[in-house]
Each structure stands twice: as structure tokens, then as C-alpha cells.
C-alpha positions in Angstrom: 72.5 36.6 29.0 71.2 36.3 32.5 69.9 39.9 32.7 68.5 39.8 29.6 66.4 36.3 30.0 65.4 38.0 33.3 63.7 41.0 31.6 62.2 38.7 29.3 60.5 37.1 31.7 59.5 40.1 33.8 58.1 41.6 30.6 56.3 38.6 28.9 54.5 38.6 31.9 53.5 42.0 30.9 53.1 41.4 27.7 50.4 38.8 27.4 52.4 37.1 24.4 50.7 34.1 23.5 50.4 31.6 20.2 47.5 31.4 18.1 46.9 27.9 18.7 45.3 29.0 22.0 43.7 32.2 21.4 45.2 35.8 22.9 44.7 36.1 26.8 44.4 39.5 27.6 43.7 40.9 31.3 40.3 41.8 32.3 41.3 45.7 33.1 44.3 45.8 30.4 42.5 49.4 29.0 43.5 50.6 32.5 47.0 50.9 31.7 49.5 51.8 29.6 49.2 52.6 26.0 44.8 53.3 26.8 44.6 55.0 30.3 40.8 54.2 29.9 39.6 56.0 33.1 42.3 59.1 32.7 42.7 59.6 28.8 41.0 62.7 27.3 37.6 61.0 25.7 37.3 61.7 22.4 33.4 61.1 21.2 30.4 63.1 19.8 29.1 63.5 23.8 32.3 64.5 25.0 31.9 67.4 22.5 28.3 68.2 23.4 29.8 68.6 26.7 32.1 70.9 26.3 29.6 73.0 23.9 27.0 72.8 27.1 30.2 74.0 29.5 30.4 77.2 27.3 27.1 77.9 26.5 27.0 77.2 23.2 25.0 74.6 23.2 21.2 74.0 25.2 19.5 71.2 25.7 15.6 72.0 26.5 13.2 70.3 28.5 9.4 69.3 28.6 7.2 68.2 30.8 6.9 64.9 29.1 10.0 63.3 27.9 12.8 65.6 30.1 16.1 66.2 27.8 15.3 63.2 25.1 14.0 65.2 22.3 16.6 67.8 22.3 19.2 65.1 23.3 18.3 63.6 20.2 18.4 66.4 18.1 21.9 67.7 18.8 23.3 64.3 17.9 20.8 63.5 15.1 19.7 60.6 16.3 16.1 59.4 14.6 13.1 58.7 17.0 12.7 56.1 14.5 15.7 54.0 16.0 13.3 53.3 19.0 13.5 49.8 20.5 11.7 49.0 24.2 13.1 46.8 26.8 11.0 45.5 29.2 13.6 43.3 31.3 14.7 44.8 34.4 18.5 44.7 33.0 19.7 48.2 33.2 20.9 50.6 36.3 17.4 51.8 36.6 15.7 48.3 36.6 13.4 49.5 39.1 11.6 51.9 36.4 11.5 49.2 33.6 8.7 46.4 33.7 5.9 45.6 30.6 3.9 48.1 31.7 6.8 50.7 31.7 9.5 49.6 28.8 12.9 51.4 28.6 13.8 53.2 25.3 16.7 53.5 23.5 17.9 55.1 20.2 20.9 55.0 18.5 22.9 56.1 15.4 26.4 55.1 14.5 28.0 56.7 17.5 26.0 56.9 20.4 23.1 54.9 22.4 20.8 56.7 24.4 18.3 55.3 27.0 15.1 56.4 28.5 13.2 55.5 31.4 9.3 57.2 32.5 10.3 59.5 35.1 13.8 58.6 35.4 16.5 60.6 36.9 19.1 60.4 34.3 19.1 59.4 30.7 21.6 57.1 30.1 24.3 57.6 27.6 26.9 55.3 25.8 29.1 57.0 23.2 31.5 55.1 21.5 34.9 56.5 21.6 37.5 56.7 19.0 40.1 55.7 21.4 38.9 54.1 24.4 35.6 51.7 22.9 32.7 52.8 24.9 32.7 56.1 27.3 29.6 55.8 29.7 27.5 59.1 30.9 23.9 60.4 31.9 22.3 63.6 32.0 20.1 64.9 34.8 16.3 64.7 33.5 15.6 67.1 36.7 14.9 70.6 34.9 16.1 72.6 37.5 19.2 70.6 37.7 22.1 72.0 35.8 23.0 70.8 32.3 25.5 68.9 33.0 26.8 65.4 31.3 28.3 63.3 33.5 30.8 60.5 33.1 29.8 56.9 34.8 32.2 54.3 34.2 32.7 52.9 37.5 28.9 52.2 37.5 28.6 51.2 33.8 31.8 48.7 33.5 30.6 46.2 36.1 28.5 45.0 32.8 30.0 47.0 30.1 33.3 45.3 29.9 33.4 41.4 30.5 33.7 38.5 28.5 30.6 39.3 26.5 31.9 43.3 25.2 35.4 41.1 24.4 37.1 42.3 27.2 36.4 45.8 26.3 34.6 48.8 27.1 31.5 47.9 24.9 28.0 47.3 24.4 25.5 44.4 24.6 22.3 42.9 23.9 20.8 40.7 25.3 17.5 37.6 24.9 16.4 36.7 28.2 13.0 34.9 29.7 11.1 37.4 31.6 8.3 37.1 33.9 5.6 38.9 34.6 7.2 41.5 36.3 10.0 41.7 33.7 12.6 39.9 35.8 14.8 37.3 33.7 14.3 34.3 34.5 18.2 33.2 34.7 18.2 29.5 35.7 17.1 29.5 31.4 19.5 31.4 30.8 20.4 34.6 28.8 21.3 34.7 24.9 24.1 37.3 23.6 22.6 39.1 20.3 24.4 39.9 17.2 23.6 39.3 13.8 24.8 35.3 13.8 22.2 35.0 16.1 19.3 32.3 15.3 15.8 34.2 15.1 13.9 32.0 18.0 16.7 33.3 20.2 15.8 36.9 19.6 14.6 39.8 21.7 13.4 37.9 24.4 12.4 40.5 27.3 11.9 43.1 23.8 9.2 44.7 22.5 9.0 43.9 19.1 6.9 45.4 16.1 7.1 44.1 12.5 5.8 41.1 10.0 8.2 38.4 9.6 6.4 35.5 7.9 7.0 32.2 9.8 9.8 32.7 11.8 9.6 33.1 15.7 11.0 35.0 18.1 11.1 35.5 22.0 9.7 38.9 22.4 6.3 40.5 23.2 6.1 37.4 25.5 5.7 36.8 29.1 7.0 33.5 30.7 4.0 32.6 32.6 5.5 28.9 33.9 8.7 29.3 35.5 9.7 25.4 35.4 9.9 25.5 31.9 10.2 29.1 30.5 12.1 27.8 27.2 8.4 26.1 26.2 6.5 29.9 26.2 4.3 29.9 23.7 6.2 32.3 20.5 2.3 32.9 18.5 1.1 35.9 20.4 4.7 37.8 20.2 4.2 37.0 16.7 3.7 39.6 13.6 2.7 42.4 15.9 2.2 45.5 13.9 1.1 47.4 17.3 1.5 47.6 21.1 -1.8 48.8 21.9 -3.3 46.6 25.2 0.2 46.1 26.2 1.3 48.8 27.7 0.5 52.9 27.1 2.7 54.0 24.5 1.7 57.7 25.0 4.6 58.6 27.5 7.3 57.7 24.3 8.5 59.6 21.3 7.0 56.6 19.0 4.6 53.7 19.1 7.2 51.1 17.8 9.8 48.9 18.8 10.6 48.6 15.3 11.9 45.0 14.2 14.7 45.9 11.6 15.8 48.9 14.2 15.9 46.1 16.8 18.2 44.0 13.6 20.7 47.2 13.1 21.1 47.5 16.9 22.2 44.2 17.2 24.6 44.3 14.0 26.3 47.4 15.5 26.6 46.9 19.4 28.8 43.9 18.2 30.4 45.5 15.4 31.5 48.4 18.0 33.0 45.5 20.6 34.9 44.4 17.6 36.2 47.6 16.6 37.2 48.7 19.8 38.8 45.5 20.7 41.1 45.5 17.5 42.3 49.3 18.4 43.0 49.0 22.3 44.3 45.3 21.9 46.8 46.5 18.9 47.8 49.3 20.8 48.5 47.3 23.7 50.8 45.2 21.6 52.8 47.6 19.9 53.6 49.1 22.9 54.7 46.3 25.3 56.5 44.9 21.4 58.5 48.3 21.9 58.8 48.6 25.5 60.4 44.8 26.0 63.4 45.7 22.9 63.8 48.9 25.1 64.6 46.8 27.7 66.3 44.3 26.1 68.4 47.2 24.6 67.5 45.9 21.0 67.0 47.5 17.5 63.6 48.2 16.7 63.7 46.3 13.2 59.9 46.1 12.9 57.4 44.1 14.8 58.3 40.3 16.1 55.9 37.8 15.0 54.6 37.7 18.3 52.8 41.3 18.0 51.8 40.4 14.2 49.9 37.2 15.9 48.4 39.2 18.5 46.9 41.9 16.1 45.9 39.0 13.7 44.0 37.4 16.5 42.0 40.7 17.2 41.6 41.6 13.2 40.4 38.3 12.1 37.4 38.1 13.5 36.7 42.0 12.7 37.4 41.0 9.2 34.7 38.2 9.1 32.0 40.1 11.4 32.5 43.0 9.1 31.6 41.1 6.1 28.5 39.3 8.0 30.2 35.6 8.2 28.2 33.3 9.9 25.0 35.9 9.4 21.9 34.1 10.3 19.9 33.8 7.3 16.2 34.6 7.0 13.6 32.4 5.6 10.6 35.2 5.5 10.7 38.6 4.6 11.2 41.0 7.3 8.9 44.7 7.6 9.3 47.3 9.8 6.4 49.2 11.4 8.3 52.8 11.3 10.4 55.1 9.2 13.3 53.8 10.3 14.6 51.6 7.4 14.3 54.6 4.9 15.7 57.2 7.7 18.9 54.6 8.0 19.2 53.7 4.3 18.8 57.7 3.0 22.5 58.5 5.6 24.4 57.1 2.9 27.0 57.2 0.9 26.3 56.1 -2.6 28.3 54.9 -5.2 27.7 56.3 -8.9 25.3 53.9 -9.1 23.5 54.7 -5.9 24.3 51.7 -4.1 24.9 51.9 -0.3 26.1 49.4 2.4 23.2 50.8 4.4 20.7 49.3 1.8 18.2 46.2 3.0 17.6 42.9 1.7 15.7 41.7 4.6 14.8 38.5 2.8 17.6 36.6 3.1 19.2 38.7 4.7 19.9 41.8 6.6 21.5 44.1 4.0 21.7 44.0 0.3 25.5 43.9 0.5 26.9 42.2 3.3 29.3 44.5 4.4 28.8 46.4 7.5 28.1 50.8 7.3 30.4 51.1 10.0 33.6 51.0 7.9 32.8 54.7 7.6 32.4 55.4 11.3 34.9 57.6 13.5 35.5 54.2 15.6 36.8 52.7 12.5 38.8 55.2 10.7 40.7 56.1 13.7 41.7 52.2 14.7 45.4 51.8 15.0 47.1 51.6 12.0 48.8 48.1 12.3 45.6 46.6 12.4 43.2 48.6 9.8 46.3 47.5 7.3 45.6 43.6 8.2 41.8 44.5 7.8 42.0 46.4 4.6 44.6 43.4 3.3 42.2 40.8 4.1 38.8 42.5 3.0 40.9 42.9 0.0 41.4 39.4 -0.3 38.0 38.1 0.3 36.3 40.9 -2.3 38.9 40.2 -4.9 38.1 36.2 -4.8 41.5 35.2 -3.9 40.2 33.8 -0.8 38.0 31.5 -1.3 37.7 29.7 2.5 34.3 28.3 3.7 34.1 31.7 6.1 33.2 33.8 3.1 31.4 31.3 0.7 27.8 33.0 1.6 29.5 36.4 -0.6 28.9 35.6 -4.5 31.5 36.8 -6.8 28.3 39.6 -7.8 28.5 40.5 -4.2 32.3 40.7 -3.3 31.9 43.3 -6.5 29.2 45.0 -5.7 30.7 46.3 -2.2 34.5 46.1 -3.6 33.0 48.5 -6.0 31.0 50.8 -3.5 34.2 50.8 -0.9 36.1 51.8 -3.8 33.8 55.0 -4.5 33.0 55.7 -1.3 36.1 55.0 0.7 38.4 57.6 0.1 41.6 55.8 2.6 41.6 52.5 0.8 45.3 51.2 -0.5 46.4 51.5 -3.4 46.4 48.2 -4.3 42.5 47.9 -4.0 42.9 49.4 -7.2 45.2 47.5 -9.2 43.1 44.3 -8.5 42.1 42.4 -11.5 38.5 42.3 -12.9 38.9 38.7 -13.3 39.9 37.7 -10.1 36.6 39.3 -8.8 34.9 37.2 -10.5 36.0 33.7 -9.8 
């Protein structure tokens, strides 16, 4: 007994095994080691691909005189100009090229992010990875410069994987106060984005184009008094349809900093943190769960409770983020000013009954059916198995009524239908026993 108590306690150690009372406590740089190799592992992501295509020659990325690589960038991973959203806070690697006169771009679709900066060096790349969360890159705007992607995590994780990624390789948005010269002002503060998010705490240090009734919000806006930036005045950031007198807009692929583009982006970057947090954190489990009966030379007669807490603590809240608990509602209709709503509603699927999870309300709410697109996403599908089986249990539970807990009373029985119904048409890996669910309990 000796020996073995003293493995136990060398490997607990290891193990990060904790109760659910107080959370999971996971190490800062846990993705460094065994089962994720973060920095060593063979990527596996739509730039890593692009890479390899541009290695060979099979792929070209052309470039004008104007925007560098973007457009083409773009183009080979079908991402829509009308995904555009300008920062104007000096809160990226190349902060010295970002100010109000000189916003930083990005666009996005469900795998990558891409930024642009005037006459930047680099555009900045963030793919997310099927295995690893978030793989970090840029590719030289200099067009005599090779075409080359290169990989920059050791720059990129001193921000992209803290406390507020989830202790992951991830992504983030972020409200701040910026002055004149698009510095935050952080004595105020800094506000972490997602969808739960209260409007008047949104896109501070943003450009932001779109009618939304009543509410306010923090971008278009300067902080002009530095002793009390929280009391900026919100009306002139307000309803702005166009950026003309703020900045030239001529230099970028669009005029807009489109408001329900600047709503999806902030669904997703979470959404992505979530994902990638459930894989490499239930990974992580399984293996030190089947390294420490290795060493304790016992039979591997399926997971100890310990593990099944730990991937419970990192499904949970992927569960409830997926189905937009805590969603902060809208009280005025929200319009964008570009295509982007149609582009990002026409990607599908549909049901039968053409209804999609990429669909808008933007009333209320953000979608029509609170269930987030990226169920479909490579992230997703490739998750480990141990914990897409507690997430496909549980959304089970919550769309077939039989839980009924405060977290999920914003879903009506018509909505835990509706998207039980378009998962079911639309999600071909779905258990069997989504299927044998009662029509009655739907409805209760």
C-alpha cells in the first residue's frame, strides 16, 4: 500500500483532480503537455492546409497595390468582406498602425479570423484548430516577400491564452474606453464580449454601423475626460448608418463595421474558447485517468468519477453557451448596414422546412432559434468523444423538456422543437436516442 499511495500522490499532482464544489483547476500551460503537445502537434486547420497548398504551388495568393494579400486571402478561405468589423483601440501586435483615423479590420467565418492593418507588414491570422483551439499565424503583405504563412504562437499566447480564452488557446473581444489616440483607458477598465453581454457594455473602442432603436452602446465614441471615461456621452455613437467624417474608409474592402457582424463575432470567439476548452480539457483527463491505473497497475473498468466530474465541469457550460443561456436580450430591433446578415444566413443548412440555426431574430434576440451554427463546425465535430456524448445527452435533455432548470427557461417548448427538429435534419451524428424521444415530452 505504501507504493501505491505514493504514486497517487505523485500523479494527483499531475492530474489536476479536483471536486465540483470548487470548480476544475487546470494549469495555465496544460496544452503544452501530454495528451495536446500544443506548440509540437501537427495543426490541423483550414490555414494549415492553405499552407501546404502555397508550399507546392498549388495554391497563389495575389497582391495589389491597395489591400496587399487580403482579397485573395479571403477568397481561398471564403470568407465574406461583409464580415468586416473596425477596431480602433490600440489592442493588437500592431497597435502602432491602429488609431480612429486608421481602424484595424477583421473578417471571419466559422473557422478563421483574419486582421488587417493600412500598410501593415503582416496580416494577422487566427485559425481555429480541430485539436489544439486556436493556431496563430501571418502572412507577409511585402509583395516581393515570399508566400509564405507563418506560425506565431509565442507572440500570440501572451493574450491568446489566459483566464479570459478559459485557459486555452482562444480568442477575445474586448469593450474598452479609448482616447483620442485610441489608447484604452484601463484605470476604467476593459469588458470581455460575448453574447451575455449587456448592450451599454458593447464595442467600446469599435466602430459600429447599424440602427438599434433605444439601446446604447460604447462605440463610435472617444473618451474625451479621462477622470470619468465611464460618463462619455453614448448619443453620437448612436444609430450610425455611415462612417463618413470619421475616418477615410477608402483604404478598406467595405464602408461598414457592420453591427450584427460585430453580434456573430462575439457569439463565436466565445463559443470557439468553449469548444476548445471541452476537447483539450477532456483529453487531458482521460489521459492522466489512464496513466494513474497504469501506475497503480489497475484494470481499466471505465472512467472514475473523478474524470466524469472533470469533463462535466468543461461540457456544462458548453451545453448552456451553446443554447444562448443567459443571452442578453434586446429591447429594439437591431439592422445591419451591409450584406452580411443574408451572406451568413444563406451558408446554411436547412431543415425541410427551410429553417436554419443561422436565421435572425434580432428583436429579442440574436437568432431565431437559440442554438448556436457552430454545432456543425470542424471544432465541434472533432471534440473528444467523452465529452460530445455529455453535450449531445444534455442538449437532449433540455430540447426534449425533461429539463426544465431556470438555465434554460428563456427556450419555449415551440423553440426546444424547432431546433430539436432542425438538429435532427441537419445533424447527421446525433444518437440514436434523439430519435426515440417523445412528441409529448417536447412539449411540456
Amino acid at each position: 500500500m505504501g507504493t501505491k499511495t505514493a504514486s497517487l500522490a505523485r500523479l494527483t499532482a499531475v492530474a489536476f483532480v479536483v471536486g465540483m464544489a470548487s470548480g476544475t483547476a487546470w494549469a495555465g500551460d496544460d496544452f503544452e503537455a501530454e495528451p495536446i503537445n500544443y506548440t509540437t502537434a501537427p495543426p490541423d486547420n483550414c490555414i494549415d492546409v492553405l499552407a501546404k497548398q502555397l508550399a507546392t504551388g498549388s495554391a497563389t495568393l495575389s497582391c495589389d497595390e491597395h489591400t496587399g494579400r487580403l482579397k485573395a486571402l479571403l477568397e481561398a478561405l471564403d470568407v465574406p468582406v461583409s464580415s468586416q468589423s473596425l477596431v480602433f483601440s490600440k489592442t493588437s501586435f500592431q497597435r502602432p498602425r491602429i488609431s480612429p483615423r486608421s481602424p484595424r479590420a477583421l473578417y471571419f467565418n466559422d473557422e478563421v479570423y483574419i486582421g488587417f492593418c493600412q500598410n501593415g507588414e503582416v496580416l494577422e491570422i487566427s485559425a481555429v484548430d480541430a485539436k489544439l483551439g486556436s493556431v496563430f499565424y501571418t502572412l507577409s503583405q511585402d509583395p516581393d516577400a515570399p508566400v509564405t504563412i507563418e506560425r506565431r504562437d509565442n507572440d500570440c499566447l501572451l493574450c491568446h491564452a489566459s483566464t479570459q480564452t478559459r485557459g486555452v488557446p482562444g480568442h477575445l473581444v474586448r469593450s474598452v474606453y479609448p482616447d483620442a489616440a485610441g489608447l484604452p483607458i484601463l484605470a476604467s477598465g476593459t469588458h470581455l464580449i460575448d453574447h451575455t453581454s449587456s448592450f451599454d457594455k458593447r464595442w467600446g473602442g469599435w466602430y459600429v454601423t447599424g440602427t438599434h432603436g433605444a439601446q446604447r452602446h460604447l462605440g463610435n465614441l472617444i473618451v474625451r475626460d479621462k477622470r470619468e471615461p465611464e460618463e462619455v456621452d453614448r448619443e453620437p455613437g448612436a444609430n450610425v448608418t455611415d462612417l463618413v467624417g470619421r475616418f477615410d474608409t477608402k483604404p478598406y474592402l467595405s464602408p461598414y463595421s457592420d453591427i450584427v457582424a460585430l453580434m456573430v463575432l462575439e457569439h463565436q470567439t466565445t463559443a470557439h474558447n468553449l469548444i476548445a476548452r471541452a476537447n483539450i480539457y477532456t483529453r487531458i483527463a482521460v489521459y492522466q485517468d489512464a496513466e494513474l491505473k497504469r501506475e497503480l497497475k489497475e484494470p481499466d473498468q471505465g472512467m472514475w468519477e473523478s474524470t466524469r466530474r472533470r469533463i462535466q465541469a468543461v461540457g456544462e457550460p458548453l451545453v448552456r453557451y451553446l443554447l444562448f443561456s443567459g443571452e442578453a436580450p434586446l429591447t429594439d430591433t437591431v439592422a445591419g448596414t451591409s450584406t452580411f446578415a443574408a451572406d451568413f444566413a444563406a451558408r446554411g443548412p436547412s431543415d425541410p422546412q427551410g429553417r436554419s440555426l443561422r436565421q435572425f431574430d434580432l428583436r429579442a434576440r440574436m437568432f431565431r432559434y437559440p442554438c448556436s451554427y457552430l454545432v456543425y463546425s470542424k471544432a465541434f465535430n472533432a471534440i473528444a468523444p467523452e465529452v460530445k456524448d455529455y453535450v449531445y445527452r444534455r442538449m437532449h435533455e433540455v430540447l426534449s423538456g425533461t429539463d426544465q432548470t431556470p438555465e434554460f427557461a428563456h427556450l419555449s417548448p415551440d423553440d426546444r422543437r424547432a431546433i430539436r427538429e432542425i438538429l435532427l435534419a441537419t445533424k447527421p451524428d446525433l444518437p440514436d436516442y434523439w430519435r426515440e424521444v417523445k412528441t409529448a415530452a417536447v412539449a411540456r
